[in-house]
C-alpha positions as semicolon CSV with decimal commas, in nm:
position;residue;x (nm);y (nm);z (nm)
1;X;0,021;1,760;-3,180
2;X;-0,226;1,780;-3,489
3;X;-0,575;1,866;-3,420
4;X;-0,705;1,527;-3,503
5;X;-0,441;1,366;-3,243
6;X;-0,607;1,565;-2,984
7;X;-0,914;1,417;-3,074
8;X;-0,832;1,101;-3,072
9;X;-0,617;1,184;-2,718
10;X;-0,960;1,341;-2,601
11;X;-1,194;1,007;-2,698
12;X;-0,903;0,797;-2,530
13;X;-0,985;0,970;-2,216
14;X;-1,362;0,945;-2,219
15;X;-1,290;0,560;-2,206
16;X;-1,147;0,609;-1,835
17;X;-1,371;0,867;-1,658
18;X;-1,620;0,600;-1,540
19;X;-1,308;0,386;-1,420
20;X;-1,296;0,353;-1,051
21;X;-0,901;0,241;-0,895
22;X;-0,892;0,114;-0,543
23;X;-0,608;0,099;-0,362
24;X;-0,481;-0,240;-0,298
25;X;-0,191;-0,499;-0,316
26;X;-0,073;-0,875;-0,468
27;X;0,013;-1,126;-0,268
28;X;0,114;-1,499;-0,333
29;X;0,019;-1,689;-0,073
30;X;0,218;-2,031;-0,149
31;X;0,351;-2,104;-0,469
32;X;0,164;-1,995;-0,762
33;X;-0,186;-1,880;-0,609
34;X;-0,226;-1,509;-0,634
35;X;-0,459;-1,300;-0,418
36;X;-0,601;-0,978;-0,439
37;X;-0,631;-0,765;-0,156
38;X;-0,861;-0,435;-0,224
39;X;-0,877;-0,159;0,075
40;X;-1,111;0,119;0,143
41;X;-1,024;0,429;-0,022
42;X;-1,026;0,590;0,300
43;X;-0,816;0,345;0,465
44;X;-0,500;0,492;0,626
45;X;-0,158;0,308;0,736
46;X;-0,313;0,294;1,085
47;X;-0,643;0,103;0,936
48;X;-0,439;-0,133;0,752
49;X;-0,226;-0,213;1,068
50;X;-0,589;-0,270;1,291
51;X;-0,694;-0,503;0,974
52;X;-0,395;-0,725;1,026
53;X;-0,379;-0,702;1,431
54;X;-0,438;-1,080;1,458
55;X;-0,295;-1,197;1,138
56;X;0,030;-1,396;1,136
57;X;0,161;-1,155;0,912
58;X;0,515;-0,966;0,916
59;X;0,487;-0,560;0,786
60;X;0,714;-0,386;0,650
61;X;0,747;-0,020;0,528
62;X;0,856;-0,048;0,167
63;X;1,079;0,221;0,037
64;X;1,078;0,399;0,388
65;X;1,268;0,702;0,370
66;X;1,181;0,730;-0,046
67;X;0,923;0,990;-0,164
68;X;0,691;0,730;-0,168
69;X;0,790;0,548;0,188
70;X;0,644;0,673;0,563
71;X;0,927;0,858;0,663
72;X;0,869;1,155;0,399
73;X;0,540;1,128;0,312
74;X;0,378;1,158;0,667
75;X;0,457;1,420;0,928
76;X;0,421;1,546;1,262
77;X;0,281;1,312;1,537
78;X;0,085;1,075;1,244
79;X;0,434;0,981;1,140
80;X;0,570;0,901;1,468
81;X;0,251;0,689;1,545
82;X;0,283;0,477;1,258
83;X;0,669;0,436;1,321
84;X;0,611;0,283;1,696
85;X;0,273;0,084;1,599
86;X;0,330;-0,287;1,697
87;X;0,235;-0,399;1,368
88;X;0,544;-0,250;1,172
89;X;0,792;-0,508;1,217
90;X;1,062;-0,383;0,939
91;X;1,312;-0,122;1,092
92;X;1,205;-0,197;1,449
93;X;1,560;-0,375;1,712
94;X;1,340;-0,639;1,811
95;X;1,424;-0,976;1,617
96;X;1,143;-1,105;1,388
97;X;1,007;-1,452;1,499
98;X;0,947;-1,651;1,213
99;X;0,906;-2,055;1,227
100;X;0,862;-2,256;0,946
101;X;0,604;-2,540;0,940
């Protein structure tokens, strides 16, 4: 890298330090409408799970046992919390009621 690329590199960065990224997720709620949902940056898996305790929602650990997924990113008695909370539907021997309107 040339001394003028790292420069350039170096303004490229100054562009992002005021840039704030929340932790969040996109959902489409029926056909073609897209929805934002932003969390608190200090929200855990157990927050989300009190957030959605009386929404007819169904939630599901994505990517479970990935690096990414609840099995190998949490630990200890955390983990096993968030594995038996009655919000987490996916992975769970109990059949999922879903009824169509």
């Amino acid at each position: 890298m040339e001394l003028s690329d790292t420069a350039s590199f170096k303004k490229k960065l100054e562009l992002i330090d005021n840039i704030l990224i929340l932790p969040g997720v996109e959902i489409e709620v029926i056909p073609d409408i897209h929805i934002l949902l932003i969390f608190d940056v200090n929200a855990d898996v157990l927050n989300l799970f009190d957030l959605l305790k009386n929404e007819d929602v169904i939630v599901i650990a994505a990517h479970i046992d990935s690096n990414k997924g609840i099995y190998n990113k949490l630990e200890g008695n955390y983990r096993g919390r968030v594995f038996r909370h009655e919000r987490l539907d996916g992975g769970k021997k109990k059949p999922l009621r879903i009824t169509r309107s």
